[in-house]
C-alpha positions as CSV (number, residue, x, y, z in Angstrom):
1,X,-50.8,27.7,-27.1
2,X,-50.7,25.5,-24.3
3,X,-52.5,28.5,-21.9
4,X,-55.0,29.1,-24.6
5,X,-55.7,24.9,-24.5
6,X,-56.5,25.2,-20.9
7,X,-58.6,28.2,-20.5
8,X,-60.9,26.7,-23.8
9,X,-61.5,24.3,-20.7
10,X,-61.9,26.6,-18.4
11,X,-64.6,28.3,-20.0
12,X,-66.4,25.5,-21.4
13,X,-65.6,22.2,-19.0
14,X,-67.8,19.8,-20.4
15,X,-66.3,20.2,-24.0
16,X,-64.5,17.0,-24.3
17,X,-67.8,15.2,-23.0
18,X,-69.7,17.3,-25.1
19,X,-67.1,16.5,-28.3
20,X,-67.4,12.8,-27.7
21,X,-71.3,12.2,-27.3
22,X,-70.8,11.2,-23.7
23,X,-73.4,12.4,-21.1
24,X,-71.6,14.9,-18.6
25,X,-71.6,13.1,-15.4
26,X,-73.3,16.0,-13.0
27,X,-75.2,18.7,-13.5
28,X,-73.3,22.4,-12.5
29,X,-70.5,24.4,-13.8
30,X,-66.6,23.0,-12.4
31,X,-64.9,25.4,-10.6
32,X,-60.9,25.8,-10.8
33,X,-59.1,24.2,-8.0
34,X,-55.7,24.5,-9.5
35,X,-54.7,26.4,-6.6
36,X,-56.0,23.9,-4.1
37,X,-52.5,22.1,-5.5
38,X,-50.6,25.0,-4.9
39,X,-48.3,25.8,-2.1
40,X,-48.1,29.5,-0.9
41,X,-44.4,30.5,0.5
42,X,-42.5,34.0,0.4
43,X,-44.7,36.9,-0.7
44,X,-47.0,36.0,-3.6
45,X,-44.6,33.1,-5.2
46,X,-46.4,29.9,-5.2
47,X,-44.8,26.1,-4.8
48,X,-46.8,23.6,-7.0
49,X,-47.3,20.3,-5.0
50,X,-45.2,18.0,-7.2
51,X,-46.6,15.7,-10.1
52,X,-49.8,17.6,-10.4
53,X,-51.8,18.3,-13.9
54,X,-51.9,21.1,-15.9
55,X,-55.7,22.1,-14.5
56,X,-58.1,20.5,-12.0
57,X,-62.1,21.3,-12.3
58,X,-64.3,19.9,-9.8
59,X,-68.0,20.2,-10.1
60,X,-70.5,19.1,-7.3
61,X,-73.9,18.4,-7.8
62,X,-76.6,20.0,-6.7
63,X,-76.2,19.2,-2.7
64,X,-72.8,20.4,-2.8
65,X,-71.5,17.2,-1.1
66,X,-70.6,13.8,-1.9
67,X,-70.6,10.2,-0.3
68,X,-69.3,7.1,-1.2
69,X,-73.1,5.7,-2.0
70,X,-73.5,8.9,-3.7
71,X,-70.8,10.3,-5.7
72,X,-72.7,13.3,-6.4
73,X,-69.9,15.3,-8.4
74,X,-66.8,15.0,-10.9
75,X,-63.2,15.8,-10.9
76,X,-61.8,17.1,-14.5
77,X,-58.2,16.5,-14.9
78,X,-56.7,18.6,-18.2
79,X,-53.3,17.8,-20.0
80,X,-52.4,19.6,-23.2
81,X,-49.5,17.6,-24.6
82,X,-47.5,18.9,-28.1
83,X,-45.1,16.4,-27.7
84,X,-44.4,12.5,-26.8
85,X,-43.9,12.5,-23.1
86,X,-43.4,8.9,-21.8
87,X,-43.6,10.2,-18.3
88,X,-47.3,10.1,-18.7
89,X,-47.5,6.8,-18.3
90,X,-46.9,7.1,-14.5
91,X,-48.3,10.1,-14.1
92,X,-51.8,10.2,-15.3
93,X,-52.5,7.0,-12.6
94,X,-50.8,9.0,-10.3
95,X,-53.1,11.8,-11.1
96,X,-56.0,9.9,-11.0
97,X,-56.0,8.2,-7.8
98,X,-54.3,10.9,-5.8
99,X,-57.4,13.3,-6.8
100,X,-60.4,10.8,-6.2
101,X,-58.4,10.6,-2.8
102,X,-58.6,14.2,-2.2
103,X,-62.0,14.9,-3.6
104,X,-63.5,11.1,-2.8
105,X,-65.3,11.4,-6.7
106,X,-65.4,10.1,-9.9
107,X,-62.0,11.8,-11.7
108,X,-61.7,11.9,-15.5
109,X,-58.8,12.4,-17.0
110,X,-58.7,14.3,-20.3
111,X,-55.1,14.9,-22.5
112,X,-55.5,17.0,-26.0
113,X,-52.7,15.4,-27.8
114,X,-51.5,16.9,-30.6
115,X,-48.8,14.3,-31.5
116,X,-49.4,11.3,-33.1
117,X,-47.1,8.9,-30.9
118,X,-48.4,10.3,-27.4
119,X,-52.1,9.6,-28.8
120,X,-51.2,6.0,-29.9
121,X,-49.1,5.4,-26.5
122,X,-52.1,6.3,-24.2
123,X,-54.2,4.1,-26.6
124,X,-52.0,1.3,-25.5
125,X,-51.3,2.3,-21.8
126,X,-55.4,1.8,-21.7
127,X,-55.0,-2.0,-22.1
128,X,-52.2,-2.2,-19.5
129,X,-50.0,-4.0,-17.6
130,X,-51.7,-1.9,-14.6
131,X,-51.7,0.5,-13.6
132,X,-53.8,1.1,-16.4
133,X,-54.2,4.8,-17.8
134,X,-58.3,5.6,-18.4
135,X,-57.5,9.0,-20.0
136,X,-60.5,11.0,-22.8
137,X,-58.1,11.0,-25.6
138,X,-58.9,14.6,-27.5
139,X,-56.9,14.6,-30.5
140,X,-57.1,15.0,-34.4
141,X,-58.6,11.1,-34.8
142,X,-61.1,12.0,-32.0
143,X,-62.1,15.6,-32.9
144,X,-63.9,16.3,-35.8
145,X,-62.6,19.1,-37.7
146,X,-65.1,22.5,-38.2
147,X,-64.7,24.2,-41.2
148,X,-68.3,25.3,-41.7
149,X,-68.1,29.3,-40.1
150,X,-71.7,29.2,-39.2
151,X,-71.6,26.0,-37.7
152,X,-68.1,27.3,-36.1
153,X,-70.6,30.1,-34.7
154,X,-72.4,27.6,-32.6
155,X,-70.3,26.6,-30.5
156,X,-66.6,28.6,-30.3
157,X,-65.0,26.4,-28.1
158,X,-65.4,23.1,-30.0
159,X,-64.4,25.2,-33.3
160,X,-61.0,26.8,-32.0
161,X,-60.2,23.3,-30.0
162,X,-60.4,22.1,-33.6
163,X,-59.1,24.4,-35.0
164,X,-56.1,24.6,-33.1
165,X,-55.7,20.5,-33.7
166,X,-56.3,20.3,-37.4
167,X,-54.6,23.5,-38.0
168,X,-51.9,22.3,-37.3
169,X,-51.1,19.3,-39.5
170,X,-52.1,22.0,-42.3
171,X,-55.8,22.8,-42.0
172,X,-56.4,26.1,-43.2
173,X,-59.9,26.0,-43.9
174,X,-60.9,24.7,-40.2
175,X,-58.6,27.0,-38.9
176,X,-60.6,29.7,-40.5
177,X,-63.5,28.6,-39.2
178,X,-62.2,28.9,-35.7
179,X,-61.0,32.6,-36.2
180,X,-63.9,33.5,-37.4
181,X,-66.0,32.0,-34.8
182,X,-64.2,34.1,-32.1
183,X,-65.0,37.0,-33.4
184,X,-68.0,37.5,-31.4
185,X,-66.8,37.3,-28.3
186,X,-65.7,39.7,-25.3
187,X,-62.4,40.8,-25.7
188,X,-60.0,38.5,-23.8
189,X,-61.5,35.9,-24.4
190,X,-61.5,36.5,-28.4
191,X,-57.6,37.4,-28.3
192,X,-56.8,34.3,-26.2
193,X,-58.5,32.1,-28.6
194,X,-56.9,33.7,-31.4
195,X,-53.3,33.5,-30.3
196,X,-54.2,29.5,-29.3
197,X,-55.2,29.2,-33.2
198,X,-52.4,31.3,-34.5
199,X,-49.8,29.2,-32.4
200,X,-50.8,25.6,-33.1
201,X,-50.3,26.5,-36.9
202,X,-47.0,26.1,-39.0
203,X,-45.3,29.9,-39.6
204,X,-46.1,29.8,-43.1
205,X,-49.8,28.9,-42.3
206,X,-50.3,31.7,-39.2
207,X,-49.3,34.5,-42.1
208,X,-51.7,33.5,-44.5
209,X,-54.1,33.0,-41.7
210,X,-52.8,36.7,-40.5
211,X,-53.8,38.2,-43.6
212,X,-57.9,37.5,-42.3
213,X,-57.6,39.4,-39.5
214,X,-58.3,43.0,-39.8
215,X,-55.5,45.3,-38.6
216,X,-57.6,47.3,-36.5
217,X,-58.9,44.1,-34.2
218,X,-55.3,44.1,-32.3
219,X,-54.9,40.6,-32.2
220,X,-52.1,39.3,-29.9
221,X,-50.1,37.9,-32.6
222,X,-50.4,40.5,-35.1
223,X,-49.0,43.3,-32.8
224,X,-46.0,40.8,-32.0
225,X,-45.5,40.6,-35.8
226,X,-46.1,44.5,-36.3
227,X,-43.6,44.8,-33.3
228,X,-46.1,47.2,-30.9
229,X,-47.7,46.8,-28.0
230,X,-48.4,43.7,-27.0
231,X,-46.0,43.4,-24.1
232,X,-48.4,46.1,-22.2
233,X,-51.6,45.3,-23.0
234,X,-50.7,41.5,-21.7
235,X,-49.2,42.6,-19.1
236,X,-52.3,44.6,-18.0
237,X,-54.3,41.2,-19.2
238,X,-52.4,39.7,-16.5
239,X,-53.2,42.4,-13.8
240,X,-56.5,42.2,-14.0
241,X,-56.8,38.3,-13.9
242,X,-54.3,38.4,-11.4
243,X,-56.6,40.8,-9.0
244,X,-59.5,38.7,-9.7
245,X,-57.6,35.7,-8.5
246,X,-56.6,37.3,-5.6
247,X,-52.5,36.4,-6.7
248,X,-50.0,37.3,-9.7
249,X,-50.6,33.5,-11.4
250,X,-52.6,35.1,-14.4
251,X,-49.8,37.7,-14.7
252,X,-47.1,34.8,-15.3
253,X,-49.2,33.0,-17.3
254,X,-49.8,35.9,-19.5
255,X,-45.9,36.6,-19.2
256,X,-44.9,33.3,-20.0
257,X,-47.1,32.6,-23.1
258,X,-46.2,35.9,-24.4
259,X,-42.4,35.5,-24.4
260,X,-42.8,32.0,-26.4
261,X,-44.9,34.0,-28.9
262,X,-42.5,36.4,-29.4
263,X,-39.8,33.4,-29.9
264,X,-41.7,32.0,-32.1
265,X,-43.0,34.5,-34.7
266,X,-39.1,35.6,-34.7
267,X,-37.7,32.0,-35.8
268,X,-35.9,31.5,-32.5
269,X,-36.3,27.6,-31.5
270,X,-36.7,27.1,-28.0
271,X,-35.8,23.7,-26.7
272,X,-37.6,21.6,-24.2
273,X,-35.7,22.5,-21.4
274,X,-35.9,26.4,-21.9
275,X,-39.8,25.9,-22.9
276,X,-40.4,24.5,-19.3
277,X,-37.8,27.6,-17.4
278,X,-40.0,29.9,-19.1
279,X,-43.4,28.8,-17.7
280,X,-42.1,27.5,-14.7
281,X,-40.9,30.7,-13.5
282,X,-42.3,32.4,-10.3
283,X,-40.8,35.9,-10.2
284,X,-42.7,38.4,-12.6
285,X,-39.8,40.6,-12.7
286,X,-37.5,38.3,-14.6
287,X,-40.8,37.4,-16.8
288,X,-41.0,41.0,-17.6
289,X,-37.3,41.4,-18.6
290,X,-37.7,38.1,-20.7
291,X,-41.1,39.1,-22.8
292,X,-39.0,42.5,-23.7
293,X,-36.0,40.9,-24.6
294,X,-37.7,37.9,-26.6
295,X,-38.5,40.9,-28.9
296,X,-34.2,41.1,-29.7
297,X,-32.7,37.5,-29.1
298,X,-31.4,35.2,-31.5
299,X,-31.0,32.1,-29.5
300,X,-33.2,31.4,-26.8
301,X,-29.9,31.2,-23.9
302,X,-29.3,34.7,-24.6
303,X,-32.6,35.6,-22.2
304,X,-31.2,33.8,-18.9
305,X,-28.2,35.0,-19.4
């Protein structure tokens, strides 16, 4: 899910501007400089520069530079959060100012909350004692739900963000609305949004929401639950975006998101801790061996062991 969060961004940038009536700050299209944060060492395994956010988007304007009596451009800093994480608190400022150094331009800092405590903690981080946290809250309170399929239509982003938020405290008919709105689009990005949908919901909830998608379609989910081949067709996925980036990142992306999937469908809880090995990890052989064996485990040790 928290993949599928991040590329809803990448494809649409201005959504949470767009989802809160606030005018986007420049005209353009933000490019991805996630790897601008990233540290190349042996071969093609990357070092990420400590304390950075889940996904930067910078967008200049039309001049393609900026000054500081024109800041003509925007930084977009993306957190997807499930969970309370009180480190936050340190780290969004952090964030913040270390980017506007970097760039020298406005930085907005965006976090789609799905909990409850973290959205009420950075509502109270905004009043201080400094450093204060100026984060777009994105969030059930904040998002409106979509539960209209033509309306859903309109704009697929907006309807699988929401979707994704108010499906999961139970919303059936919005998350409807968002799989039906992706059914229009190109291929990846249709199965992306899909499996985003599929695993904000409860288990009980993503197999009645199953049961709408047709078996022939392939969706991500449903070959993990028909036990086929998803592990390949990610995997290629991942090749692909991995050659257009020019290094293996989409692959362990792919990899990564695949092998919680395949925990979760199957009832294996995965703490914390072995959430963050999983999509931490750099080498795409030991992601390979863990996406096959997720399809056999019982406890989530049993893959690093």
């Amino acid at each position: 899910m928290h993949q599928g969060i991040l590329q809803l961004f990448r494809d649409e940038p201005w959504l949470a501007f767009d989802l809160q009536g606030i005018p986007r700050p420049v005209d353009g299209q933000p490019i991805d400089r996630r790897a601008e944060v990233e540290v190349p060492v042996e071969g093609e395994q990357m070092v990420v520069r400590q304390g950075f956010p889940d996904l930067v988007l910078v967008c200049l304007g039309p001049d393609g530079r900026a000054s500081p009596s024109r800041p003509d451009g925007a930084v977009l800093s993306i957190e997807a959060q499930k969970a309370r994480d009180w480190r936050l608190r340190w780290r969004l400022p952090f964030f913040q100012a270390v980017l506007a150094k970097d760039h020298e331009l406005p930085c907005w800092m965006i976090v789609v909350s799905f909990s409850d405590e973290m959205s009420a903690d950075l509502r109270v981080w905004a009043e201080g004692p400094p450093p204060r946290v100026e984060a777009m809250v994105l969030d059930v309170h904040t998002v409106a739900a979509i539960r209209d399929p033509e309306q859903a239509k309109k704009s697929p982003q907006a309807a699988v963000l929401a979707a994704a938020l108010h499906g999961s405290r139970g919303d059936l008919k919005a998350a409807t609305a968002g799989l039906q709105a992706t059914r229009t689009l190109p291929e990846a990005q249709r199965q992306a949004y899909t499996m985003t949908i599929l695993a904000a919901v409860s288990r009980a909830d993503r197999r009645k929401l199953m049961e709408l998608i047709p078996k022939d379609e392939h969706d991500p989910l449903w070959e993990i639950e028909m036990n086929s081949g998803t592990f390949h067709l990610g995997l290629e996925q991942g090749r692909e975006e991995g050659r257009e980036q020019g290094r293996a990142q989409g692959q362990r992306a792919v990899l990564a998101e695949m092998t919680l999937a395949l925990l979760e469908v199957r009832g294996v809880e995965v703490d914390a801790a072995s959430e963050a090995r999983i999509r931490g990890e750099r080498s795409l052989a030991r992601l390979r061996a863990w996406a096959a064996a997720a399809r056999e485990v019982t406890r989530v040790g049993a893959l690093f062991e």
